[in-house]
C-alpha positions as CSV (number, residue, x, y, z in Angstrom):
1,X,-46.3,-60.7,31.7
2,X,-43.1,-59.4,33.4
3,X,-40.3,-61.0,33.9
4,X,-38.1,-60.7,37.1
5,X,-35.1,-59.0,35.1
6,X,-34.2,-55.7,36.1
7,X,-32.9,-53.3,33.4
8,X,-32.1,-50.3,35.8
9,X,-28.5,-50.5,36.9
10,X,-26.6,-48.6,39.0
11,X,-27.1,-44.5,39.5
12,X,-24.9,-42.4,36.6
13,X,-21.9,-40.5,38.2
14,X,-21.5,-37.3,36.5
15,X,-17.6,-35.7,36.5
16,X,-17.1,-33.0,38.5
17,X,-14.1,-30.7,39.2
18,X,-13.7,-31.5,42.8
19,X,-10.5,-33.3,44.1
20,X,-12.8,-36.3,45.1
21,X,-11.2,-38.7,42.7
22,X,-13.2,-38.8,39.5
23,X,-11.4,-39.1,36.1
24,X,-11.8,-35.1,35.8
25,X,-10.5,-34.0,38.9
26,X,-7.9,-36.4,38.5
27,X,-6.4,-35.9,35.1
28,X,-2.8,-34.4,35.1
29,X,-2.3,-30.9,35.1
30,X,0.0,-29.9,32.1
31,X,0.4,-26.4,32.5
32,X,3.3,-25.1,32.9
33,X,5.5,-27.8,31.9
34,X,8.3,-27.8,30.1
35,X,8.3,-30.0,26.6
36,X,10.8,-33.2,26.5
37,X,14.5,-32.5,25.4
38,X,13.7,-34.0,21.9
39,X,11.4,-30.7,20.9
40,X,13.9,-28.5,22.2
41,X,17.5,-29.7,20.7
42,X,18.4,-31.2,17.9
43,X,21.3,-31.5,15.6
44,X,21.3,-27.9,15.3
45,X,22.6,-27.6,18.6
46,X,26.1,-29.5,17.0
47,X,26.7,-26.6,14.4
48,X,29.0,-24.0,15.2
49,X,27.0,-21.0,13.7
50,X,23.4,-22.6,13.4
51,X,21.9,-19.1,12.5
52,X,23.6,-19.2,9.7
53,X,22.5,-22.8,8.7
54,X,19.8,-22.7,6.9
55,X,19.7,-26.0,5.4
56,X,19.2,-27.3,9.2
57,X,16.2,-26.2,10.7
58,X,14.9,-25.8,14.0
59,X,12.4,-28.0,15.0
60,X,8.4,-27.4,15.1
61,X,7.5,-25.4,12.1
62,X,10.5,-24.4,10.4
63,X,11.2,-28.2,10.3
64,X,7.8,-28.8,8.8
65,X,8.3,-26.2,6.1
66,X,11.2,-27.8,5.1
67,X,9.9,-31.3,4.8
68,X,7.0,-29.6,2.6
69,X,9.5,-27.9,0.2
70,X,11.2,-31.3,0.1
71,X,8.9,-33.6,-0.7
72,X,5.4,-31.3,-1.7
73,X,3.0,-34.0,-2.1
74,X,3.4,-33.9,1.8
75,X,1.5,-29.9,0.9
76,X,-2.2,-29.9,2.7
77,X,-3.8,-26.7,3.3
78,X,-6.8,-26.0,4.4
79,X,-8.9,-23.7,2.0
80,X,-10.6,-22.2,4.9
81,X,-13.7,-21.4,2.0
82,X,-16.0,-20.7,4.1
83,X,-14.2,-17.7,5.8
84,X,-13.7,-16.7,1.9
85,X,-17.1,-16.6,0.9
86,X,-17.9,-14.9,4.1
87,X,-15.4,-12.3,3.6
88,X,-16.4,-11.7,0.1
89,X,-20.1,-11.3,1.3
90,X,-19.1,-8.5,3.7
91,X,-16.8,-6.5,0.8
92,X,-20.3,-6.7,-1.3
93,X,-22.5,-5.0,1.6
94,X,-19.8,-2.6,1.8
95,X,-19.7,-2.0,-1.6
96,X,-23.4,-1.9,-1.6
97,X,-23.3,0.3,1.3
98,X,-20.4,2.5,-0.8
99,X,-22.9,2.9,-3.6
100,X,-26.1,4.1,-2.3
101,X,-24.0,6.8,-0.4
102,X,-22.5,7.7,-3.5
103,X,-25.5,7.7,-5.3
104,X,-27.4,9.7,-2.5
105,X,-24.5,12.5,-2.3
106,X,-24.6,12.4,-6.3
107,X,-28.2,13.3,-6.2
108,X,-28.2,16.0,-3.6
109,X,-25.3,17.4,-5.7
110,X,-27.4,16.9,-9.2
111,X,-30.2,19.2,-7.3
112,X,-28.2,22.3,-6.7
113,X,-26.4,24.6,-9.3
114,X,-23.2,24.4,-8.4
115,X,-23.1,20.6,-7.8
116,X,-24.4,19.5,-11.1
117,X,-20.9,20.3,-12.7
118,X,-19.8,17.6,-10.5
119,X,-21.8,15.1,-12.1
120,X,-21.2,16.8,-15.8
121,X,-17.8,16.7,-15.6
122,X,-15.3,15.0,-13.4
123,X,-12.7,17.4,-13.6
124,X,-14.7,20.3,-11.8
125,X,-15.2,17.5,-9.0
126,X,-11.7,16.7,-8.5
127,X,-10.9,20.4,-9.1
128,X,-13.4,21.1,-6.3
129,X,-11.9,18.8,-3.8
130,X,-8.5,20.7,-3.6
131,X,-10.6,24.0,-2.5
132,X,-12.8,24.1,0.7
133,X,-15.7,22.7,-0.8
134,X,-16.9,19.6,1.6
135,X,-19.4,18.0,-1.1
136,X,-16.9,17.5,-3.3
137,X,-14.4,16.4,-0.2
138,X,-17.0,14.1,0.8
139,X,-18.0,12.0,-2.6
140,X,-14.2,12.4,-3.3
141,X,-13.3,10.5,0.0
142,X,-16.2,8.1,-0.9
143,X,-14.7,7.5,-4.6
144,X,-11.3,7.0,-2.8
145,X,-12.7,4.4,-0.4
146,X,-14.8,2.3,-3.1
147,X,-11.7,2.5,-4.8
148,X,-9.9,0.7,-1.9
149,X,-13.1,-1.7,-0.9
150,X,-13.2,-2.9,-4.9
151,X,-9.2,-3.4,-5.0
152,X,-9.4,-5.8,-2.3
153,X,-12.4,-7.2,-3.3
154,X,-11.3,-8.0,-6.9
155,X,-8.0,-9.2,-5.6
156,X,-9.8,-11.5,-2.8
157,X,-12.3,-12.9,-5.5
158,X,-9.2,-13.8,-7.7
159,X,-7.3,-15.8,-5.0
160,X,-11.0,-17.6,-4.1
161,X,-11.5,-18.5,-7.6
162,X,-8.7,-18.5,-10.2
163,X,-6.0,-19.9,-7.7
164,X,-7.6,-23.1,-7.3
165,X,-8.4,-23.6,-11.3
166,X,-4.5,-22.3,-11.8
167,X,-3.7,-25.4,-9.0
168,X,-5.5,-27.8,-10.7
169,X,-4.3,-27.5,-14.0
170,X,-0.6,-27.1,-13.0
């Protein structure tokens, strides 16, 4: 049994970016414009030396600092922890990276004679790398860099992970 309602109604107008009225084409244009008077002066303006005013500060940003430092419970930051765990990701394959070169020019060095003293004794390595010898130039510059990669790394995991517990307890 059908009844004689219809449930179709009219055809669905899509937008478009023509100048032939619709709500798209006909929304106001804000580039370029300058902002209202009450974003760009303030009682700043009334000082005579506001650079040296620091207790009055310009609006936007500075303003917002100062309204944090005044009353903190205002204080909301994103911890952006997905970025974090991402970047700490990418300093382990680079440290992972770091290691299996290490260990591969460690090895090639282990094989020959004059290498081995690199991996018996650190001092002949570092001794090595102020003379012309490139293997020893090359895992030096290697240490150097895992050095760096594990600096930041450390330092990055500490902010991720202790910051947060030292927040919450304070």
């Amino acid at each position: 049994m059908t009844s004689g309602l219809s449930l179709q109604g009219p055809e669905p107008q899509s937008p478009t970016l023509s100048s032939s009225g619709t709500a798209v084409s006909s929304a106001p244009s804000t580039a370029g414009r300058v902002p209202p008077d009450e974003y760009t002066h303030g009682p700043f303006e009334k000082l005579k030396d506001p650079e040296d005013a620091t207790s009055c500060p310009l609006q936007g940003y500075p303003e917002l600092a100062k309204q944090i430092v005044d009353y903190p419970d205002f204080e909301a930051f994103q911890s952006f922890k997905d970025l974090s765990i991402k970047s700490l990701l990418y300093y382990q394959a680079e440290l992972d990276d770091i290691r299996r070169d290490l260990h591969s020019l460690e090895w090639k060095d282990f094989r020959t004679e004059e290498g081995r003293e690199y991996c018996v004794r650190a001092d002949h390595l570092l001794q090595s790398g102020d003379e012309d010898d490139d293997r020893a130039k090359r895992q030096l510059s290697l240490i150097t860099t895992m050095r760096r990669v594990l600096k930041d790394y450390r330092a990055y995991n500490k902010v991720i992970y202790i910051y947060p517990l030292c927040y919450l307890l304070t």
